[in-house]
PDB file of N, CA, C and O in Angstrom:
ATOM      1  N   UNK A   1       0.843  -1.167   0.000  1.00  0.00           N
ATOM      2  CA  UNK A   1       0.000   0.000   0.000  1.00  0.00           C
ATOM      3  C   UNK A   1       0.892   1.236   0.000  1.00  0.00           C
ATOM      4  O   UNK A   1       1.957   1.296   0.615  1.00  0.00           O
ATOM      5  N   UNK A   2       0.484   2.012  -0.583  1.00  0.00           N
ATOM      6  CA  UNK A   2       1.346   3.504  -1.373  1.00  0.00           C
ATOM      7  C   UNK A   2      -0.077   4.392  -1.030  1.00  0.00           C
ATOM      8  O   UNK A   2      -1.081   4.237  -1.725  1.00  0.00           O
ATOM      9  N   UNK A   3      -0.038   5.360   0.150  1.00  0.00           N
ATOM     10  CA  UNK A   3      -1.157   6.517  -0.224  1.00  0.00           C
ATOM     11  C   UNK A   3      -0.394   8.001   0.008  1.00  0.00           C
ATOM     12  O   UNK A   3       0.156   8.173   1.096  1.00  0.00           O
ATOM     13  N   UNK A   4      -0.363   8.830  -0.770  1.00  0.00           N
ATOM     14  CA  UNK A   4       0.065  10.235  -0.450  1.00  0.00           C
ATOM     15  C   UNK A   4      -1.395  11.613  -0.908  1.00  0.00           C
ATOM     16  O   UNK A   4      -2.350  11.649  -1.684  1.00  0.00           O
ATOM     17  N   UNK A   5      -0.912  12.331  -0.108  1.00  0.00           N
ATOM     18  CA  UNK A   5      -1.628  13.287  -0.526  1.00  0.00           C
ATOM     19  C   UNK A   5      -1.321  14.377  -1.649  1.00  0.00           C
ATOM     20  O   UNK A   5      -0.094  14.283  -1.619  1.00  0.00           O
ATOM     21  N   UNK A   6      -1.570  15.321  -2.594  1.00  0.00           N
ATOM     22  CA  UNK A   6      -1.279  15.597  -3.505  1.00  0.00           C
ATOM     23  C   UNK A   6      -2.032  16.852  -3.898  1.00  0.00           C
ATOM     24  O   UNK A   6      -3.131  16.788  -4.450  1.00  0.00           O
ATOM     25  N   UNK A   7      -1.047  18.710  -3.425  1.00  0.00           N
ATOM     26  CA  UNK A   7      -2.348  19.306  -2.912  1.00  0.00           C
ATOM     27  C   UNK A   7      -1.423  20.080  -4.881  1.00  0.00           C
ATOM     28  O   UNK A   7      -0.339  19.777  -5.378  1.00  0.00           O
ATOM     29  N   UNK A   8      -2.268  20.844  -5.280  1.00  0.00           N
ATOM     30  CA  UNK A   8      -2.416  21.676  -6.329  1.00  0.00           C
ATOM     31  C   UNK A   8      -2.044  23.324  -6.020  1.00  0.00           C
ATOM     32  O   UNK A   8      -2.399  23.694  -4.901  1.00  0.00           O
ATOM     33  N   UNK A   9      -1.572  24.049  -6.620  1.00  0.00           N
ATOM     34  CA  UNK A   9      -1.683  25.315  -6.402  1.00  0.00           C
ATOM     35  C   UNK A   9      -2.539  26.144  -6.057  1.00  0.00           C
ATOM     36  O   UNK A   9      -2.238  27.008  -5.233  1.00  0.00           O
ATOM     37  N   UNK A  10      -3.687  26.083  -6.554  1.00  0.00           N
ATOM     38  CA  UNK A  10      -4.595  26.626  -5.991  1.00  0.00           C
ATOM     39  C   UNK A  10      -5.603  25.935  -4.671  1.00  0.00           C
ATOM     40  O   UNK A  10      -6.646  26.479  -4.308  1.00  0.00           O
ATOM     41  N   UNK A  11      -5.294  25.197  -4.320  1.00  0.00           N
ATOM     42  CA  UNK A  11      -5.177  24.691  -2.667  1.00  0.00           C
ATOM     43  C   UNK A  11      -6.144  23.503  -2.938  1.00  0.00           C
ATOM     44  O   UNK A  11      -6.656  22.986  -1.945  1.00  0.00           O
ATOM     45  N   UNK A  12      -6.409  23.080  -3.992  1.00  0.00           N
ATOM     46  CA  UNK A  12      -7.100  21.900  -4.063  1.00  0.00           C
ATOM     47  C   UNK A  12      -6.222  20.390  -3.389  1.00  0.00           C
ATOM     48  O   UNK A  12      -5.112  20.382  -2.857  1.00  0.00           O
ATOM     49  N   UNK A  13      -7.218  19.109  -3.650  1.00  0.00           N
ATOM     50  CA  UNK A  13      -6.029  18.298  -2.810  1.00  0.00           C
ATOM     51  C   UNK A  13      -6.532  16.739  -3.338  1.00  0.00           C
ATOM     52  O   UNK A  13      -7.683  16.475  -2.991  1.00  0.00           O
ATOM     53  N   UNK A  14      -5.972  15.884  -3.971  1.00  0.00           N
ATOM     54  CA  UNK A  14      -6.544  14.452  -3.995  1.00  0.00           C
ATOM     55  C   UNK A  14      -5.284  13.336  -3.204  1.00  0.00           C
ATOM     56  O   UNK A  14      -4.119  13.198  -2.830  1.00  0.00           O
ATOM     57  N   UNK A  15      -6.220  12.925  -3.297  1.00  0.00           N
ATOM     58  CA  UNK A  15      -5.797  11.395  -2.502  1.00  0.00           C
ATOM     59  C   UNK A  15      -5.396  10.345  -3.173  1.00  0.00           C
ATOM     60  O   UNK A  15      -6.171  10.040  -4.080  1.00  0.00           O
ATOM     61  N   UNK A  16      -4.441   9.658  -3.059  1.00  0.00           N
ATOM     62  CA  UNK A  16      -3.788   8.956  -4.210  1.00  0.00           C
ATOM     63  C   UNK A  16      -3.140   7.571  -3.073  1.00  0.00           C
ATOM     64  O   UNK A  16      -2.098   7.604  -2.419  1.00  0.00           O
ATOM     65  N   UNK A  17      -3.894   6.739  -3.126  1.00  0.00           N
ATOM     66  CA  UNK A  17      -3.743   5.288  -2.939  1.00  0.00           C
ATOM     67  C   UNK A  17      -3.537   4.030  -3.895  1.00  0.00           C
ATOM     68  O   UNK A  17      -4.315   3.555  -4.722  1.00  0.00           O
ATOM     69  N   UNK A  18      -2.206   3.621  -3.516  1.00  0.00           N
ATOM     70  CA  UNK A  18      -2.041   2.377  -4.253  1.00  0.00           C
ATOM     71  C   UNK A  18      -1.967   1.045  -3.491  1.00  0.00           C
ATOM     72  O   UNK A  18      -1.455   0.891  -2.382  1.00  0.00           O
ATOM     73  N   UNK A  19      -2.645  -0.037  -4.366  1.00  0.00           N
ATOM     74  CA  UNK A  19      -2.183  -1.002  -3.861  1.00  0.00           C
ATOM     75  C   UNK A  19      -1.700  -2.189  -4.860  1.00  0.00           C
ATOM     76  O   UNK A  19      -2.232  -2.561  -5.906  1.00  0.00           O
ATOM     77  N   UNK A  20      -0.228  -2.794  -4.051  1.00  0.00           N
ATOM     78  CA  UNK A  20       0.339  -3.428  -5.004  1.00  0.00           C
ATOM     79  C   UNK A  20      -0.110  -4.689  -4.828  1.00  0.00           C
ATOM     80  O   UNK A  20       0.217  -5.585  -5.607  1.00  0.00           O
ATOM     81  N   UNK A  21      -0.781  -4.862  -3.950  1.00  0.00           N
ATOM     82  CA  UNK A  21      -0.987  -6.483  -3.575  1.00  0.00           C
ATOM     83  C   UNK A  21      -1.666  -7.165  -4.396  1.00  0.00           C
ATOM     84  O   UNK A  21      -2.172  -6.342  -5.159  1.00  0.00           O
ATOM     85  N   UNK A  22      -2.024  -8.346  -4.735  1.00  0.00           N
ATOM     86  CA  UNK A  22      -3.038  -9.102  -5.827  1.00  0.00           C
ATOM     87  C   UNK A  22      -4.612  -9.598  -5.051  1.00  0.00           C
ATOM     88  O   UNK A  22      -5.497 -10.424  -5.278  1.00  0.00           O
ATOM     89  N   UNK A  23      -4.367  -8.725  -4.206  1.00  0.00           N
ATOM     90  CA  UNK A  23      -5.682  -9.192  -3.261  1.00  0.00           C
ATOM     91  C   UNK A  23      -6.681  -8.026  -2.952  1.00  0.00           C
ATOM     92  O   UNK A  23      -6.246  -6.951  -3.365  1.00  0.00           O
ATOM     93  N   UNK A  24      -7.390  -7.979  -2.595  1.00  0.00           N
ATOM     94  CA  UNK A  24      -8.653  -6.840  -2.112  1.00  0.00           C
ATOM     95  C   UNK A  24      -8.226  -6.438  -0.862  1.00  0.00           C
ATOM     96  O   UNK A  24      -7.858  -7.221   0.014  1.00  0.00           O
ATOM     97  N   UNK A  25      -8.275  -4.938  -0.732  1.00  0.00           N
ATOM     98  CA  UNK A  25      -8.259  -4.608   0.720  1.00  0.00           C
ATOM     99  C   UNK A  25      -9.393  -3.819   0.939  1.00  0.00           C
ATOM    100  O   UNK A  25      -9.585  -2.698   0.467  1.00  0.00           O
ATOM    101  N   UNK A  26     -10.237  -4.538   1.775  1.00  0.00           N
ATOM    102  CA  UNK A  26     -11.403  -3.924   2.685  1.00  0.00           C
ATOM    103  C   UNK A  26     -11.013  -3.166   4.024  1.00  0.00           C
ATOM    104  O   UNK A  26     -10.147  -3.548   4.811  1.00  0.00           O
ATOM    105  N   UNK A  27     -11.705  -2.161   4.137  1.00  0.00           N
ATOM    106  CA  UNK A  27     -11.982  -1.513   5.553  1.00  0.00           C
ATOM    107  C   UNK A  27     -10.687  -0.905   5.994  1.00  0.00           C
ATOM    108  O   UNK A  27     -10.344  -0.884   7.176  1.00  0.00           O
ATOM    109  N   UNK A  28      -9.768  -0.265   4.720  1.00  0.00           N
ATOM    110  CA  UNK A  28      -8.464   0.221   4.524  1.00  0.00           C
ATOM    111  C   UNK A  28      -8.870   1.635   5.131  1.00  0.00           C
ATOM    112  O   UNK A  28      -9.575   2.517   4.640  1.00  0.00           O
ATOM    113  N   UNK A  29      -8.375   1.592   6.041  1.00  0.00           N
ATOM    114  CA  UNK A  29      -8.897   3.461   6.880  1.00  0.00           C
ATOM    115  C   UNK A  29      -7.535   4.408   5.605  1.00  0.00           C
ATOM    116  O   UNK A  29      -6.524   3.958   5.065  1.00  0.00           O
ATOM    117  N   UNK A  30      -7.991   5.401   5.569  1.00  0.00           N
ATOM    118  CA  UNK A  30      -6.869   6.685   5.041  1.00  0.00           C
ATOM    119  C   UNK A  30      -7.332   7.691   5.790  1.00  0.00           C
ATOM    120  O   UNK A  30      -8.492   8.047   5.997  1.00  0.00           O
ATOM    121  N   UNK A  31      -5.734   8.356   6.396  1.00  0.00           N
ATOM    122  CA  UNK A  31      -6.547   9.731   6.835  1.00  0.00           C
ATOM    123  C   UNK A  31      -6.151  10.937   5.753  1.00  0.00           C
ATOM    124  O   UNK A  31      -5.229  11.005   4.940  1.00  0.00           O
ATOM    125  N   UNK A  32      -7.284  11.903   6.099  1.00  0.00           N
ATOM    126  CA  UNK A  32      -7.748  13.036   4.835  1.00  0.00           C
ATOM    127  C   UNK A  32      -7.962  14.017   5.738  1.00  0.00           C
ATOM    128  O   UNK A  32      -8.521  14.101   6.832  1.00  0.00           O
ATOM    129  N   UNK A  33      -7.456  14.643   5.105  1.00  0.00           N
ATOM    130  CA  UNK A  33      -7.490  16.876   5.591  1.00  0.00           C
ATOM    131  C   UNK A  33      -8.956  17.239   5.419  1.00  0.00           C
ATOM    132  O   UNK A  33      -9.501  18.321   5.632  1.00  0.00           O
ATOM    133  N   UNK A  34      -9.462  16.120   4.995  1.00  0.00           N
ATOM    134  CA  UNK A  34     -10.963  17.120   5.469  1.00  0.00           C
ATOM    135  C   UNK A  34     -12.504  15.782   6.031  1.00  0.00           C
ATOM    136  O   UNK A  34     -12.122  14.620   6.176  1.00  0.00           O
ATOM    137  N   UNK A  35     -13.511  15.967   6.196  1.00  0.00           N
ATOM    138  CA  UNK A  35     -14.543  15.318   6.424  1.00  0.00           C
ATOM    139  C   UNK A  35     -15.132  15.756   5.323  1.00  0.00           C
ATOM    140  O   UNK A  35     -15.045  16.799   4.674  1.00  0.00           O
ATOM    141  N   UNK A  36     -15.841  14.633   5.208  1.00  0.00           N
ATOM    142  CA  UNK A  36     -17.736  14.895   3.821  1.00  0.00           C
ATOM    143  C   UNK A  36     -17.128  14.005   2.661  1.00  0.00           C
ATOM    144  O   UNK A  36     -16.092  13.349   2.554  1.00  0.00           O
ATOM    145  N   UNK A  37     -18.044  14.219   1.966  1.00  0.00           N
ATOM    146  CA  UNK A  37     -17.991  13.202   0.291  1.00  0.00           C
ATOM    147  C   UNK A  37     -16.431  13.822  -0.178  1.00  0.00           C
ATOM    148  O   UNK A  37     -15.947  14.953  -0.231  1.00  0.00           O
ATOM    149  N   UNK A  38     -15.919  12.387  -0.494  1.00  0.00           N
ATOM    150  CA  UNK A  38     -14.656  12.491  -1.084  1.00  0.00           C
ATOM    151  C   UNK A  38     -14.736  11.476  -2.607  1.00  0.00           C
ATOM    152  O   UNK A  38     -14.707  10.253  -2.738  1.00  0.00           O
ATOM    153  N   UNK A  39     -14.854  12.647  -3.680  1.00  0.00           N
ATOM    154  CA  UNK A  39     -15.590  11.467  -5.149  1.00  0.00           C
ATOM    155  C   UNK A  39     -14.320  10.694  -5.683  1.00  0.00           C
ATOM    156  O   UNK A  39     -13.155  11.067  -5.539  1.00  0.00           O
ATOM    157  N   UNK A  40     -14.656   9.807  -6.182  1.00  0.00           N
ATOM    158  CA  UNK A  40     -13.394   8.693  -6.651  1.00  0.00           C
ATOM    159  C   UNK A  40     -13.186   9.299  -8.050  1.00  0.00           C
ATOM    160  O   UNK A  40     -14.160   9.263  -8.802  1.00  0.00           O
ATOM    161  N   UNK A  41     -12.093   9.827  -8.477  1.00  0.00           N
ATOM    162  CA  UNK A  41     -11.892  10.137  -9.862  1.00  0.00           C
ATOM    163  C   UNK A  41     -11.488   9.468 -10.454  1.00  0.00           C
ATOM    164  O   UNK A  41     -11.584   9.506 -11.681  1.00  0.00           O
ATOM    165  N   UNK A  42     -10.826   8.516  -9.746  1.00  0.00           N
ATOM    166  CA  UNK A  42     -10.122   7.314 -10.763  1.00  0.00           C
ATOM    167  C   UNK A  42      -9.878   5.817 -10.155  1.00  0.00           C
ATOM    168  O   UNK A  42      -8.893   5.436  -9.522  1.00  0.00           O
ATOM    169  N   UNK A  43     -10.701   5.289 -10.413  1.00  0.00           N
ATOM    170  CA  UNK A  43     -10.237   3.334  -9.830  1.00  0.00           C
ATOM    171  C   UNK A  43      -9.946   2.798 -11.059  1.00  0.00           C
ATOM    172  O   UNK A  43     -10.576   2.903 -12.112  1.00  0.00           O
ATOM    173  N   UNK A  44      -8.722   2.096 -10.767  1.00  0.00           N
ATOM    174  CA  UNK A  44      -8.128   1.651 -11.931  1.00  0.00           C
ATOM    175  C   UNK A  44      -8.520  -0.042 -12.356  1.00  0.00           C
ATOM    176  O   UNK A  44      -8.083  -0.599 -13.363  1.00  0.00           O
ATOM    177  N   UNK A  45      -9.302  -0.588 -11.488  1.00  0.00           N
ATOM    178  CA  UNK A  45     -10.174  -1.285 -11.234  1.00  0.00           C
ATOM    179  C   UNK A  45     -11.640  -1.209 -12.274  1.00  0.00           C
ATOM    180  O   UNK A  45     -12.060  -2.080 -13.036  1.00  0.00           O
ATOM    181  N   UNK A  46     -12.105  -0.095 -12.038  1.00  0.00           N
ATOM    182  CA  UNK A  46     -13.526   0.001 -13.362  1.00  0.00           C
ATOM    183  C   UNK A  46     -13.488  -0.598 -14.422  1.00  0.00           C
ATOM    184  O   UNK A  46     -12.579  -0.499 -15.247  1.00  0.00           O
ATOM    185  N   UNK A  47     -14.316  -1.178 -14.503  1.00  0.00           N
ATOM    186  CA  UNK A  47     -15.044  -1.966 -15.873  1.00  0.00           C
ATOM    187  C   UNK A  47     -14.754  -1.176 -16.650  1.00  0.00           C
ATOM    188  O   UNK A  47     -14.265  -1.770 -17.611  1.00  0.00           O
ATOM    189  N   UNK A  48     -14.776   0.396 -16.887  1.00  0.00           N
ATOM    190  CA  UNK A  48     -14.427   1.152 -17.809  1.00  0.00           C
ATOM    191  C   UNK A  48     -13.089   0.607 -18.720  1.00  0.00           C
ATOM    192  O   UNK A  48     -12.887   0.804 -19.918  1.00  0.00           O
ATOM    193  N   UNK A  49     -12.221  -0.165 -17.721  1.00  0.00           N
ATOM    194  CA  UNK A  49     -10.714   0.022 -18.404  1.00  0.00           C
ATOM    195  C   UNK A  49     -10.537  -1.651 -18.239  1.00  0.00           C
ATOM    196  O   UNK A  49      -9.399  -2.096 -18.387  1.00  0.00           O
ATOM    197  N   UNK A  50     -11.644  -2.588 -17.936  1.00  0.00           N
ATOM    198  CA  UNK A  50     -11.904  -4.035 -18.298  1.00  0.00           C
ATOM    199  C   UNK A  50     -11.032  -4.522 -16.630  1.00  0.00           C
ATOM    200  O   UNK A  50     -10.142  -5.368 -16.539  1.00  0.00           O
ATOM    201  N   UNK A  51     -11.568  -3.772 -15.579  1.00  0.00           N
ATOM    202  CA  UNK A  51     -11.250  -3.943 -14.460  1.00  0.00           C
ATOM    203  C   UNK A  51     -12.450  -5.139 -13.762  1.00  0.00           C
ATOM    204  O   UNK A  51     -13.431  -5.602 -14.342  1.00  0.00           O
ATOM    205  N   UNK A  52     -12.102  -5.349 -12.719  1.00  0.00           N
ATOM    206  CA  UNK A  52     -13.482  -6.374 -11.650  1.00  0.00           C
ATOM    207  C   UNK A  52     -14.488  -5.419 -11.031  1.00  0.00           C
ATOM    208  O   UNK A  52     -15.395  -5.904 -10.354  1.00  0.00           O
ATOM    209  N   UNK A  53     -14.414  -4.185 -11.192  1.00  0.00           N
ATOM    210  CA  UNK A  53     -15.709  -3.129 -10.733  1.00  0.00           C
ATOM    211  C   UNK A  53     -15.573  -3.383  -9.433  1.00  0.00           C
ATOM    212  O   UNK A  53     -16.612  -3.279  -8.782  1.00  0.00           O
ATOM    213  N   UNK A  54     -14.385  -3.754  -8.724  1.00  0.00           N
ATOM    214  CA  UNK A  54     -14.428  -3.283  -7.124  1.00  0.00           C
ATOM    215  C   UNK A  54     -14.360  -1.787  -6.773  1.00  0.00           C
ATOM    216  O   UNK A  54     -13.911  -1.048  -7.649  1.00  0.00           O
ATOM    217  N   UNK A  55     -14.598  -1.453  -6.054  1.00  0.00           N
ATOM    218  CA  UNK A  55     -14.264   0.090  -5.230  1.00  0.00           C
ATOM    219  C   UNK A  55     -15.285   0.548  -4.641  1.00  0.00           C
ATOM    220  O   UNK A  55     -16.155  -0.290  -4.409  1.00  0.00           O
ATOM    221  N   UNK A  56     -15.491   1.640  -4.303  1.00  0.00           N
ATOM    222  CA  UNK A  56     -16.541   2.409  -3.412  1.00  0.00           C
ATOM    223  C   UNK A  56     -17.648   2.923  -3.905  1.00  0.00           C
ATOM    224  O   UNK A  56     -17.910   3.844  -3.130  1.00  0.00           O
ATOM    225  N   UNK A  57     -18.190   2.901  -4.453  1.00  0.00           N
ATOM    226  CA  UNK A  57     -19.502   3.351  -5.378  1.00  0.00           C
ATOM    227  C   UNK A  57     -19.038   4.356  -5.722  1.00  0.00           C
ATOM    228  O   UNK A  57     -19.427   5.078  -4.804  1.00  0.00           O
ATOM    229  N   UNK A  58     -18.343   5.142  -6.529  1.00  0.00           N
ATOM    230  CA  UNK A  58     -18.584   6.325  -6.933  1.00  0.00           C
ATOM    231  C   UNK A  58     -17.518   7.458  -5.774  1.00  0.00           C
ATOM    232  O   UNK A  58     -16.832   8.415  -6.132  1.00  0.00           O
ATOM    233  N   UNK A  59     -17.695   6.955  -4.450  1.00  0.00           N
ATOM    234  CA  UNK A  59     -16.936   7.659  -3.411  1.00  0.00           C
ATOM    235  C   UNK A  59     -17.368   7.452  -2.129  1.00  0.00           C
ATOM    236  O   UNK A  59     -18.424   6.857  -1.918  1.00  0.00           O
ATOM    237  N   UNK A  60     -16.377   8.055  -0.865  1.00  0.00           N
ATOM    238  CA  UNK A  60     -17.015   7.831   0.081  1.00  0.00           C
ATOM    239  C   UNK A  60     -16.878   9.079   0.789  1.00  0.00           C
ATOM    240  O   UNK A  60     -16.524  10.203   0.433  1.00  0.00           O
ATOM    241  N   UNK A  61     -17.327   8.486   2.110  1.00  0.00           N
ATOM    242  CA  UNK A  61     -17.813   9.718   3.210  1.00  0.00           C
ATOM    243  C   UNK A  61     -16.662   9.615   4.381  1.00  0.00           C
ATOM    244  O   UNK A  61     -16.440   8.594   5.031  1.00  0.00           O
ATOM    245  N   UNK A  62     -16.000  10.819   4.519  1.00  0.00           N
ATOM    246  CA  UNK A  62     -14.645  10.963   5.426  1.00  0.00           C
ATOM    247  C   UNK A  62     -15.205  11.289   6.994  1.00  0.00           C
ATOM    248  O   UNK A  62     -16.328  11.707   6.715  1.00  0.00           O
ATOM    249  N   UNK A  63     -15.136  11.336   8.060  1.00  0.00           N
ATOM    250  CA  UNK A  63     -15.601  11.113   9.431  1.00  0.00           C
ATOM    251  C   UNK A  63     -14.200  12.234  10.061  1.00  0.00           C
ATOM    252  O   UNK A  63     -13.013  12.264   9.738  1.00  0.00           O
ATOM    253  N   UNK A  64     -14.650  12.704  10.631  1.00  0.00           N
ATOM    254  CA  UNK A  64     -13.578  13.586  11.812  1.00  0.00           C
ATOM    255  C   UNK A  64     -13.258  12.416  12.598  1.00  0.00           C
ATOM    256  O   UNK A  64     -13.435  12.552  13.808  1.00  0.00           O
ATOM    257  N   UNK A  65     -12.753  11.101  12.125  1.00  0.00           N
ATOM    258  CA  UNK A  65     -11.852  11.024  12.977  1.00  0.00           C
ATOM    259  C   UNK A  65     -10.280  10.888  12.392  1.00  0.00           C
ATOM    260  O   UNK A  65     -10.018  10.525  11.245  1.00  0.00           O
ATOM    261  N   UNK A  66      -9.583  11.144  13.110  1.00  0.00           N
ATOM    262  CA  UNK A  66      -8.423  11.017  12.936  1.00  0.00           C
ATOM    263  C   UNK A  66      -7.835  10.116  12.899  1.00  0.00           C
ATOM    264  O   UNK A  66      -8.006   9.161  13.657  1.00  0.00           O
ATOM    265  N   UNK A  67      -6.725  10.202  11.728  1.00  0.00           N
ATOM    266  CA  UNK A  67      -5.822   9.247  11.164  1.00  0.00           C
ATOM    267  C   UNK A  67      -4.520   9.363  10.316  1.00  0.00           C
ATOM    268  O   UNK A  67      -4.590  10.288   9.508  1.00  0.00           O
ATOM    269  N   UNK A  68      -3.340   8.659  10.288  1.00  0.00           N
ATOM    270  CA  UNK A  68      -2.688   8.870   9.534  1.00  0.00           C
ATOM    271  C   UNK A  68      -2.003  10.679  10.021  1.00  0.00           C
ATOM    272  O   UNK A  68      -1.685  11.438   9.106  1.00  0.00           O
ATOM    273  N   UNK A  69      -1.898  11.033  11.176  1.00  0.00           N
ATOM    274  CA  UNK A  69      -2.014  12.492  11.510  1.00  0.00           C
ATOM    275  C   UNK A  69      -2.492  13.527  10.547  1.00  0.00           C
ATOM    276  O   UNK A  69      -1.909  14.472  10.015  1.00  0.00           O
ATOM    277  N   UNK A  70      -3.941  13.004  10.457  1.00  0.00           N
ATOM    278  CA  UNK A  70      -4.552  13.728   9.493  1.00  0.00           C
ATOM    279  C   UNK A  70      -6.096  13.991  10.823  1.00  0.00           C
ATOM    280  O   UNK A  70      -6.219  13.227  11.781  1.00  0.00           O
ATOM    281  N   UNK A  71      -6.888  14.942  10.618  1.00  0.00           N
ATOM    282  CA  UNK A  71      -7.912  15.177  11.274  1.00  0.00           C
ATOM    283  C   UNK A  71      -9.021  15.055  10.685  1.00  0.00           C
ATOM    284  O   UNK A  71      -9.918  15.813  11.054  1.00  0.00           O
ATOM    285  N   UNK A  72      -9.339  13.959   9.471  1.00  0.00           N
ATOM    286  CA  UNK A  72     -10.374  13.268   9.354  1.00  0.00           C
ATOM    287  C   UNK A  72      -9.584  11.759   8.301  1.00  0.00           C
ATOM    288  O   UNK A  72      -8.449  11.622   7.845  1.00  0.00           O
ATOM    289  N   UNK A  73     -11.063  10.676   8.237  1.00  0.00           N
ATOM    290  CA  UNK A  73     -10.188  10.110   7.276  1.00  0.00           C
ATOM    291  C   UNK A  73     -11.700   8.740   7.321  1.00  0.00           C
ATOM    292  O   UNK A  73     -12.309   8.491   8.362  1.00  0.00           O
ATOM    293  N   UNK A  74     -11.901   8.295   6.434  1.00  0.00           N
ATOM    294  CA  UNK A  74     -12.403   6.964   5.495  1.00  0.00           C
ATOM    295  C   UNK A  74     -11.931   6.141   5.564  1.00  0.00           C
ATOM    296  O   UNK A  74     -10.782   6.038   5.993  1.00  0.00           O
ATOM    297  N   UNK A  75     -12.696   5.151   5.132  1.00  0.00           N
ATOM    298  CA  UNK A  75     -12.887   3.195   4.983  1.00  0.00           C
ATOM    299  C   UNK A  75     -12.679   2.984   3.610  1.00  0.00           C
ATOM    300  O   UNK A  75     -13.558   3.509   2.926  1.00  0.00           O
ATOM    301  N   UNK A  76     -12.145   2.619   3.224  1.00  0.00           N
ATOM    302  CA  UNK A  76     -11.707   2.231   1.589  1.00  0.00           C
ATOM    303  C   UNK A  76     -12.205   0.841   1.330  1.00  0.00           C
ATOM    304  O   UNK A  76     -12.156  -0.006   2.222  1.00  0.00           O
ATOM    305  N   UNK A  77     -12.731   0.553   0.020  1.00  0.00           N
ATOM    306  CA  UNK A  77     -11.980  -0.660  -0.401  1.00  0.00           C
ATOM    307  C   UNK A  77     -11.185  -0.336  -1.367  1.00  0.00           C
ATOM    308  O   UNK A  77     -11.380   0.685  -2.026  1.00  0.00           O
ATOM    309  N   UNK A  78     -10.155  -1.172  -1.597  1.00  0.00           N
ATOM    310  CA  UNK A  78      -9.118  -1.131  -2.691  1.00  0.00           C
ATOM    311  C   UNK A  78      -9.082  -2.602  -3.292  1.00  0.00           C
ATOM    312  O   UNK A  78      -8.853  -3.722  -2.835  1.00  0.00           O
ATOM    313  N   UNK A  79      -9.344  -2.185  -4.269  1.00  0.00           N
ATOM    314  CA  UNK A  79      -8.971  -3.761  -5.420  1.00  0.00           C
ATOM    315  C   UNK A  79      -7.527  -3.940  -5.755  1.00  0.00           C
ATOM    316  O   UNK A  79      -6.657  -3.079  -5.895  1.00  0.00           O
ATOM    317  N   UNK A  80      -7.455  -5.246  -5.852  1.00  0.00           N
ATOM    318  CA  UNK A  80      -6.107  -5.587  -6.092  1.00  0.00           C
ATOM    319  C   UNK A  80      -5.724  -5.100  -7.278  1.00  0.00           C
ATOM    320  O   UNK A  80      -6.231  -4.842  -8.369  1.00  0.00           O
ATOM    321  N   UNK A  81      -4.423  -5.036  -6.618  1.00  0.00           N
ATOM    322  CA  UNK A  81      -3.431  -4.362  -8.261  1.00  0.00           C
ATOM    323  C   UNK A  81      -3.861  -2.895  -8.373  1.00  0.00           C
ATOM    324  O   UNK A  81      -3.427  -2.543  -9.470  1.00  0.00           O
ATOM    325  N   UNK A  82      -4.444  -1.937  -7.847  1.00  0.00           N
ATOM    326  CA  UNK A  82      -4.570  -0.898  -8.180  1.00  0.00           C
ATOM    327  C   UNK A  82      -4.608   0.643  -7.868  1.00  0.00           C
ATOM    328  O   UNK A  82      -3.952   0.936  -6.868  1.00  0.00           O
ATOM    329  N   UNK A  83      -5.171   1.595  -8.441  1.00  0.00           N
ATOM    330  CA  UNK A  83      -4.784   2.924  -8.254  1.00  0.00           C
ATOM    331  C   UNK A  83      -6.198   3.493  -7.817  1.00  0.00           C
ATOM    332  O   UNK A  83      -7.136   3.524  -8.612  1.00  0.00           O
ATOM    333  N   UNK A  84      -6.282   3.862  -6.740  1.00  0.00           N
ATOM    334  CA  UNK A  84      -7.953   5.140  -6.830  1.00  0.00           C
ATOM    335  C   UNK A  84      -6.995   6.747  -6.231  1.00  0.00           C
ATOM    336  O   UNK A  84      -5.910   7.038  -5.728  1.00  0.00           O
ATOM    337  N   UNK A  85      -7.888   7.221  -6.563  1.00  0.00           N
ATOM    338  CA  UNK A  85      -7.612   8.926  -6.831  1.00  0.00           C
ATOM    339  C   UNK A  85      -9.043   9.451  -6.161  1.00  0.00           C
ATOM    340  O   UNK A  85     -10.053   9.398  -6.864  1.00  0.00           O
ATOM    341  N   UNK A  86      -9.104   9.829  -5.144  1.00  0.00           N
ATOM    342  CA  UNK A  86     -10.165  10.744  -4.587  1.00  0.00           C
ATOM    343  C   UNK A  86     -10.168  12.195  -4.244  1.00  0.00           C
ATOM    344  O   UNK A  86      -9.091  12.667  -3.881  1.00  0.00           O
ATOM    345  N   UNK A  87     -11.154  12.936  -4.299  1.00  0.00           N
ATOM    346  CA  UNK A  87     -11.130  14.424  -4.197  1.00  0.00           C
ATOM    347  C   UNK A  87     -12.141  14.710  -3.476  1.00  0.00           C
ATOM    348  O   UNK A  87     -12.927  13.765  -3.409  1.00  0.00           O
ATOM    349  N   UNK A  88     -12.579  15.993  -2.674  1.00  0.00           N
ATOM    350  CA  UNK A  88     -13.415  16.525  -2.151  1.00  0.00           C
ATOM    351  C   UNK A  88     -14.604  16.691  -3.255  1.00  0.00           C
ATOM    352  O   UNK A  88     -14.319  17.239  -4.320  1.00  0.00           O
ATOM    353  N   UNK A  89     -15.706  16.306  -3.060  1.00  0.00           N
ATOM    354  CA  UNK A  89     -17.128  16.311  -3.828  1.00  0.00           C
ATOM    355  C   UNK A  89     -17.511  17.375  -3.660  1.00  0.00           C
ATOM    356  O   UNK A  89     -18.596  17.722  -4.125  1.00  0.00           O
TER     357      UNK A  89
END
C-alpha cells in the first residue's frame, strides 16, 4: 500500500492510494485533511478500463476522525493491483 496526498496550487487536494498487492483490501482506513464526500476520480479497477468493478460506489464519506495524523479520514476498499484517486465532492 502507497497513499500520499497531492495538494495543487490553488489549494485543491486528492488522494492517491495504491495497492500493489493481488488481493482486495477492505476496511483500509486513510486519513484526509478534510470530512464529507470524497468522489473517486479514478479506480483503476472500473469496468471502464476491463477492471473487476471493485471500489466504493462512486466515493465515500470521510468522518472527523483522525488518522494517519490527518484530522479526518475513510474506509476504503481497494482492489487488487490498483490505483484510486479521490477528491473533495
Amino acid at each position: 500500500m502507497l497513499s500520499f496526498l497531492r495538494y495543487g496550487t490553488d489549494g485543491s487536494v486528492m488522494a492517491c492510494v495504491f495497492n500493489f498487492a493481488g488481493v482486495e483490501h477492505s476496511g483500509y482506513r486513510l486519513g484526509l485533511p478534510s470530512a464529507g464526500r470524497w468522489r473517486e476520480v479514478l479506480n483503476t479497477d472500473a469496468t471502464d478500463y476491463r477492471g473487476g468493478g471493485i471500489g466504493n460506489l462512486g466515493g465515500v464519506d470521510a468522518t472527523e476522525e483522525p488518522w494517519h495524523g490527518r484530522p479526518a479520514s475513510a474506509v476504503l476498499v481497494l482492489p487488487p493491483s490498483s490505483a484510486l484517486w479521490l477528491e473533495p465532492a
